[in-house]
N, C-alpha and C positions, 0 to 999 in steps of 0.2 A: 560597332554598336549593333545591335541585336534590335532587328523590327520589330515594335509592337504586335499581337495578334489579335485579329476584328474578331470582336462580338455585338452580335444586333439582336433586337429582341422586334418581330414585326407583331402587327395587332389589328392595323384596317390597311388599306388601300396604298395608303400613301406612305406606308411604312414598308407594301409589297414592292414599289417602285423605288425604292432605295435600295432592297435586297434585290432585286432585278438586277439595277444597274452593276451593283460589286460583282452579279455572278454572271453577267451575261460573258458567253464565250469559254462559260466555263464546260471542262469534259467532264461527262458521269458516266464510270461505266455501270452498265444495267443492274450487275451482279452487286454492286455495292447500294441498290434500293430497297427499302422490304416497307411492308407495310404490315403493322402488327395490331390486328384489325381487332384482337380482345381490350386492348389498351388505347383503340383509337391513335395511334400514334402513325405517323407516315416517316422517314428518315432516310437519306443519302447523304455520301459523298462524293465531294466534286473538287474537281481539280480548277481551282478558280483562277483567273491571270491577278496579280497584283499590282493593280493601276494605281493607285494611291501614291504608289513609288513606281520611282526607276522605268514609270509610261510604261507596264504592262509586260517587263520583258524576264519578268521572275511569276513561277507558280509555286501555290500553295493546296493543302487538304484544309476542305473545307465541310463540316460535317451541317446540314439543313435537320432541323427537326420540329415537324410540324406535329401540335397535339389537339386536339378535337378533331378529327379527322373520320366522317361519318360510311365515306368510301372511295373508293379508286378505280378511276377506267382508264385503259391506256386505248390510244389510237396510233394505225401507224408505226409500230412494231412488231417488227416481223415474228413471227413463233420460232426460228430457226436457232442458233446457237448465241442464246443471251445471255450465257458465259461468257462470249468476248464480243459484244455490241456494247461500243461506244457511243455513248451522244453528246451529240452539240448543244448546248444551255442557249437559244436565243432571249427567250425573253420567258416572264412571271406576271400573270395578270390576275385578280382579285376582280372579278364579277359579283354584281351587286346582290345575287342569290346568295353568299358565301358559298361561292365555286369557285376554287383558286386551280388556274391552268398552266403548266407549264410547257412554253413551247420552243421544240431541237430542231434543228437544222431537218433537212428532209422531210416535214410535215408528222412529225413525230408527235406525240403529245401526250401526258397524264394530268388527268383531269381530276383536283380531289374534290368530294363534296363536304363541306364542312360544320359544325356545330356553331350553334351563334356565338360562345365565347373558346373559340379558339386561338392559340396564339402559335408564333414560330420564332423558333435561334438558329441563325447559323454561326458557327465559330471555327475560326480556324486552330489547324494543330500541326506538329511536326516543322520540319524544319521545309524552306524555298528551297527551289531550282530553278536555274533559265527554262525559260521557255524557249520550245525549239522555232517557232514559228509566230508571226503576228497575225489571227486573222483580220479578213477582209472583209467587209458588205457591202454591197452593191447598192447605190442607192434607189434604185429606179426599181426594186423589187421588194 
């Protein structure tokens, strides 16, 4: 049988912490970001673990696309070859400014600024694979 594929549609805060949770751990590489700043639109893909099932030990493509999206600052990424930087998805916060931050392993971070009625979907596509690895965090940090 053939797993369902998640689609969420977020809208405030509390809609940001349920798409946190599905994607935290997830890798994005850099090159798969863009921001299409005529259309307001922000969009990646992310390689998400899927916990829902089988405790995390299968990944999926998972496409994020956020619209009202008024602009974007990265912090914490290096200028150097963002052709093949990775990052690590720790977590997604929704500040009461409508600033919605997303923040990578390494102190990484893009920061978007948003329109009062903005919304985001992420959905999954394509077919799972094992994940090669489980991460880990430390709680003390």
């Amino acid at each position: 049988m053939t797993p369902e594929l998640l689609k969420l549609r977020a809208e405030d805060a509390e809609d940001i912490e349920v798409v946190s949770a599905v994607l935290q751990d997830a890798i994005v590489p850099f090159c798969d970001i863009a921001f299409q700043e005529e259309d307001n639109v922000f969009v990646f893909v992310a390689q998400r673990l899927c916990r829902e099932e089988k405790e995390g030990t299968e990944r999926i493509c998972c496409a994020m696309t956020i619209k009202g999206v008024k602009s974007v600052r990265t912090h914490g990424i290096s200028s150097g070859s963002k052709d093949e930087l990775m990052l690590d998805l720790l977590a997604i916060i929704l500040e009461p400014e409508n600033v919605l931050n997303f923040i990578f392993a390494g102190d990484s971070r893009i920061r978007l600024e948003l329109d009062k009625k903005w919304h985001g979907i992420i959905e999954d596509f394509g077919e799972r694979w094992p994940a090669l690895c489980q991460p880990r965090h430390d709680a003390n940090t």
